[in-house]
C-alpha positions in Angstrom: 16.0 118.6 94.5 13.9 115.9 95.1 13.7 114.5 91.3 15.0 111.1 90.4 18.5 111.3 88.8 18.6 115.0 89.3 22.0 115.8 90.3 23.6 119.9 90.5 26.4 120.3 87.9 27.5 123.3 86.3 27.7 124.7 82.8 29.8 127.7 81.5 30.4 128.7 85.1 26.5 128.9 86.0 24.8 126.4 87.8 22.2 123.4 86.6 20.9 120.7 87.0 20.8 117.4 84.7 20.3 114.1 84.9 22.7 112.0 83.1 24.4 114.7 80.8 20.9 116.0 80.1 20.2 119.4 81.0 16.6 120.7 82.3 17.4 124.0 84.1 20.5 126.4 84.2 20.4 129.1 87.0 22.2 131.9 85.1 21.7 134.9 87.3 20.2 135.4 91.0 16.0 135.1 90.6 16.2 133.4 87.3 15.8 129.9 86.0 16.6 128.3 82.5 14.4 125.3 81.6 13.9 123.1 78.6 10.8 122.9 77.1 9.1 121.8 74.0 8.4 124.5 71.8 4.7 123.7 72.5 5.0 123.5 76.1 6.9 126.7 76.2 4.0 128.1 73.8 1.5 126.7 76.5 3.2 128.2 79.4 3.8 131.7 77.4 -0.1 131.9 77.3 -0.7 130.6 80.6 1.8 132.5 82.7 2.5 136.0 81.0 5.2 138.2 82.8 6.5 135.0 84.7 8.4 133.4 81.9 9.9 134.4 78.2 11.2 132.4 75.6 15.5 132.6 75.5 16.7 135.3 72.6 17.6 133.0 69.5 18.5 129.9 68.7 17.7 128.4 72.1 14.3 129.9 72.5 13.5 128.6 69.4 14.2 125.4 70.4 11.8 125.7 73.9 14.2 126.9 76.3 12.1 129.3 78.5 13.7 131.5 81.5 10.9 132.1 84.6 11.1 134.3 87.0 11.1 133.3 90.6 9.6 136.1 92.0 6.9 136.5 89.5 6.0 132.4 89.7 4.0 131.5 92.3 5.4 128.0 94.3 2.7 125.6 91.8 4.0 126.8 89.0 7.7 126.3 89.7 6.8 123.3 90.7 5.0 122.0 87.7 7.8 123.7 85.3 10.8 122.2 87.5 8.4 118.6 86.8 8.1 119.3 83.3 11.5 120.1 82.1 13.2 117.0 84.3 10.6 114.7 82.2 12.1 115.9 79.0 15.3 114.9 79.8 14.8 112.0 82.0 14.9 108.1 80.7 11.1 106.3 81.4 12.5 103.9 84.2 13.2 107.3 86.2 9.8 108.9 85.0 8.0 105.5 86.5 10.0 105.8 89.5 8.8 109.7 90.6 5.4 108.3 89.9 5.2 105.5 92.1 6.9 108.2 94.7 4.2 110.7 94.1 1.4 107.9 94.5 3.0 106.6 97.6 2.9 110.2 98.7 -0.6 110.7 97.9 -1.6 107.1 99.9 0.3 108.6 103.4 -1.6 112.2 103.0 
């Protein structure tokens, strides 16, 4: 995972990834990914990507925590909701760093 201070950890015997002690995304079974949202980002993506995603039963859900489908999501989106749910967690001087890496990116191309 190429996102600053992302580092592989695991929760409850399932696998995520954090940054800090923060959790953005929990791979609880094969072809499925966990990711924390604001409710109104998980309300955006609900709309936007129907059959790829759904909010988690209860509590959690409630509180924007949206599982996608990998085999439903095309390679974009995973991209943009892997992006999304690592901002939520991660401190600005990381944020600022990932953006000076995608401009530098975008100068090479």
């Amino acid at each position: 995972m190429s996102l600053p201070g992302a580092v592989e950890s695991a929760h409850f015997g399932k696998r995520d990834f954090r940054v800090g002690k923060r959790i953005f995304m929990s791979l609880p079974e094969a072809g499925r990914a966990v990711f924390k949202f604001t409710p109104d980002q998980q309300k955006m993506l609900l709309e936007t990507e129907p059959g790829v995603c759904a909010a988690v039963p209860g509590g959690w859900g409630e509180k924007g925590w949206t599982s996608v489908w990998f085999a439903d999501a095309d390679e974009d989106t995973i991209d943009h909701v892997m992006e999304t749910a690592w901002r939520n967690v991660a401190p600005k001087t990381l944020q600022k760093t990932e953006e000076t890496l995608q401009k530098s990116e975008e100068l090479a191309e």
